[in-house]
C-alpha positions, 0 to 999 in steps of 0.5 A: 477803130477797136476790135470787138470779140464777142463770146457766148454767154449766159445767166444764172446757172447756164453752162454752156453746150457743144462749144467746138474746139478753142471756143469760149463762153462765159456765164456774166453773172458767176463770171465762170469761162468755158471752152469747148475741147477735143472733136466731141465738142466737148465743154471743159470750165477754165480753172487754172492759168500759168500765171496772171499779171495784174497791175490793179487789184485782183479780187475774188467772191470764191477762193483764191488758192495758190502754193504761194503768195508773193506779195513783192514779186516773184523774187521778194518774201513769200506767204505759204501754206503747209500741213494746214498752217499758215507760213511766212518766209519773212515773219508776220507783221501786222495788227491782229492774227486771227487763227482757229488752229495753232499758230508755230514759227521756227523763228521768234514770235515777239508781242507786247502782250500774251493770251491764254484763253483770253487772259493776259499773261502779263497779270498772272506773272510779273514782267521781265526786266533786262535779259538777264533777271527775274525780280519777282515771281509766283511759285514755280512748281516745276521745270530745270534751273539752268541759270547760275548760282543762287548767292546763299544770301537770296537763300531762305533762312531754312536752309542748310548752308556749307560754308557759314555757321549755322544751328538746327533746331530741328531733326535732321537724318543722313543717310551716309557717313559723316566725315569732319576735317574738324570739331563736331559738337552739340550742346544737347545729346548725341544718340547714335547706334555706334561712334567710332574714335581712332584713339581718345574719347576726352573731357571737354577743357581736360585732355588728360581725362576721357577713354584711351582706345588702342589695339584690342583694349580700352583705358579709362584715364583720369587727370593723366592717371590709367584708373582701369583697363579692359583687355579681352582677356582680364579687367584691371582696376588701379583705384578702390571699388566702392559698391553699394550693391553685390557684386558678382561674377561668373568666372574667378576674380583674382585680387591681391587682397581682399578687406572686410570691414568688422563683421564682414562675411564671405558666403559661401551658399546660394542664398547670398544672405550669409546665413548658411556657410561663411567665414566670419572676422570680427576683432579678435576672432575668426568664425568659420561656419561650414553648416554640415562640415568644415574641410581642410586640405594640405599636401603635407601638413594641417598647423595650428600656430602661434602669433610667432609662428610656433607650431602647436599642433600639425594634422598629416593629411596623408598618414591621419596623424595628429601631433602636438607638441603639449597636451591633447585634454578633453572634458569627454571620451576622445573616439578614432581608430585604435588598434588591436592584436588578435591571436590565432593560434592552431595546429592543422595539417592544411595540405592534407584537407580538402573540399573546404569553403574554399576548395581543397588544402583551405582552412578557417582560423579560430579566433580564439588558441584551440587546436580545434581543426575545422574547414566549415564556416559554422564553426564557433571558433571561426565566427566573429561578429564586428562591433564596428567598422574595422579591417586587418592592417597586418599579420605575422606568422611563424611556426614551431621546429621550422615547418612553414616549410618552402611554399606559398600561403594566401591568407583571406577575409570574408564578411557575411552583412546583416542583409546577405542570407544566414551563411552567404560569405563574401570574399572581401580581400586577400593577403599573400605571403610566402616560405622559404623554409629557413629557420626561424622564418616569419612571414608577413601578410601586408593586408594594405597591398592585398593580392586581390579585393580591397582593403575596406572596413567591414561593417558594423554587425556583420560576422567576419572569418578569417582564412589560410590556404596552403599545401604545407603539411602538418605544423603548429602554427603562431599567427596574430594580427593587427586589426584597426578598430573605427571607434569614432563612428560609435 
């Protein structure tokens, strides 16, 4: 017959006490085992086993907990838990997942339908078809396209294409260069900041018309023609200019003709309305008007000619000569300068005088033959007063019975201005001559190669004197000048 082992037991939340060493109890309502441990009798729960073997079902009221589960033997697949989720080394297969966490797999996770916060994906985005396309989306706001190239064709008609012709209707800016292996053309309007060309800027249909660009120059061509060239240094122009407004310039403009209609004028004043100094040509007369003066200027000669180039009348610049091969006529006075020969004439021992205007061996000459010997400027004879502009040209001096003797003579002018003081002489120039003794001896004064001042006019009112100095003795002295007179400016 059957053993029978019979434990202690108890009810309800009875633990068992003082169970000795290997002794069991068991509570029959929780179905908790106790043993009893160690030489204190004390009384341990039995919670862990090394392993149970069940050929029925085992079920549990509590946990069950286990590193793994394996549900066909010890070898076969295996449920396990880590880090809180829920792993399986196979895959789940089944009807309904239930997680109150995250659900992850290092494999495929494969369903009919997916939820997102309980809404079926497959009602927010169009199924897919095949493995390799998508026929039709929502709008894809963001991620990486890492399919294969988009056919032009699928393509909006907005977009910019590379190889197909194609007009812009709208504005399009570019932030680099533009290089074209050919044509680029507009039917409007090309605004741009710069445009560069290797060589030609053309008419469309027209080759041989446009702008030719070369090394620091520009060309302006028409129907194979150059019509202008712009260089750095200079503008030329092949055809006629027709302006209808000014034209100026800051520079000079060389031309090899300039041509005025009847009645053109060529201004030469600030105005530019031609009313104050202008040449002026009309068909059979040339007016020049110079408001205040009209100047003309040659090296050598001024001419006046006739149609068969017959010099009529010549102005030498350099000399003031006016020559004229007819007569010179005129309805009033014909004014210029005219000459005049002054004598003064004295018999003076210079060489013995002393304390004069003009230090010792100095004497003033009269205007005047008189014999009369005085050094002062105060003087009749000596005085003169000028009734215009004029200045000594030349003097020549002799001496009776050869006494100019062998020494030097410095002949002077002075000239006293209406605003200088009564008797304030001022030495305006000086001519030197010298003596050599011989007989019948002239000497000559070259008033235009002074030896010291200038050779200029005196002015109209002033008092003039002329004067000699020199150590020669007693002699009786022949001297006239030639004095050129400004009659014009009266």
């Amino acid at each position: 017959m059957a053993s029978t082992i019979q434990l202690k037991t108890g009810t309800g939340s009875a633990v068992p006490a003082n169970l000795t060493q290997g002794e069991l109890a068991i509570n029959v309502d929780n179905g908790l085992v106790y043993y009893g441990s160690g030489s204190t009798n004390t009384t341990k729960k039995l919670e862990t086993f090394t392993n149970i073997t069940a050929s029925g079902h085992i079920s549990a009221s509590g946990h069950v907990e286990a590193n793994r589960i394996y549900p066909q033997g010890i070898s076969g697949p295996f449920i396990s838990t880590r880090n809180g989720q829920i792993n399986s080394s196979t895959g789940f297969t089944g009807i309904n997942i239930t997680a109150s966490s995250n659900i992850s797999a290092s494999g495929d996770v494969m369903a009919k339908d997916y939820f997102d916060n309980g809404t079926n994906i497959n009602t927010i985005y169009s199924p897919i078809e095949g493995s390799e396309q998508i026929t039709s989306v929502g709008t894809i706001s963001e991620g990486t396209w890492n399919g294969v190239t988009i056919a032009s064709a699928n393509l909006d008609a907005d977009t910019a294409h590379l190889t197909t012709d194609q007009t812009f209707s709208g504005k399009k800016t570019f932030s680099a260069a533009i290089t074209a292996s050919g044509n680029i053309s507009a039917s409007g309007t090309i605004t741009a900041n710069k445009i560069e060309s290797d060589q030609l800027f053309s008419h469309v249909g027209d080759a041989n018309t446009g702008i030719q660009l070369s090394s620091d120059s520009v060309q302006i061509e028409g129907n194979d023609v150059i019509i202008a060239n712009f260089t750095t240094s200079r503008i030329e122009l092949n055809s006629p200019i027709t302006a209808s407004g000014n034209i100026s310039a800051s520079g000079t403009v060389t031309a090899a003709g300039v041509r005025l209609p009847g009645a053109g004028i060529i201004s030469f004043d600030n105005s530019l309305d031609g009313t104050d100094q202008f040449i002026k040509g009309g068909d059979h007369y040339i007016t020049i008007e110079g408001d205040d003066i009209i100047k003309l200027k040659a090296d050598t000669q001024v001419q006046f000619q006739d149609n068969s180039g017959i010099v009529f009348a010549a102005i030498n610049p350099n000399a003031g000569h006016i020559t004229s091969s007819g007569n010179i006529s005129a309805s009033g006075t014909i004014y210029g300068r005219q000459w005049e020969q002054i004598e003064t004439n004295l018999t003076a021992n210079i060489g013995s005088l002393s304390s004069g205007h003009d230090g010792d061996d100095f004497i003033f000459l009269p205007w005047t033959d008189t014999d009369t010997e005085n050094a002062g400027s105060s003087n009749k004879f000596v005085n003169r007063s000028a009734v215009a502009p004029g200045k000594p040209i030349k003097t020549s001096m002799r001496a009776t019975s050869n006494t100019l003797g062998d020494t030097a003579y410095t002949m002077s002018l002075w000239e006293n201005k209406t605003d200088q003081g009564n008797n304030n002489l001022v030495l305006v120039t000086e001519a030197c001559g010298d003596s050599t003794g011989t007989n019948r001896e002239v000497v000559t004064f070259d008033w235009t190669n002074p030896c010291s001042g200038s050779n200029v006019d005196i002015t109209y009112g002033s008092k003039m004197w002329m004067g000699i100095k020199t150590t020669n003795g007693n002699a009786t002295y022949a001297i006239t000048h030639l004095w050129e007179w400004d009659y014009g400016s009266l």
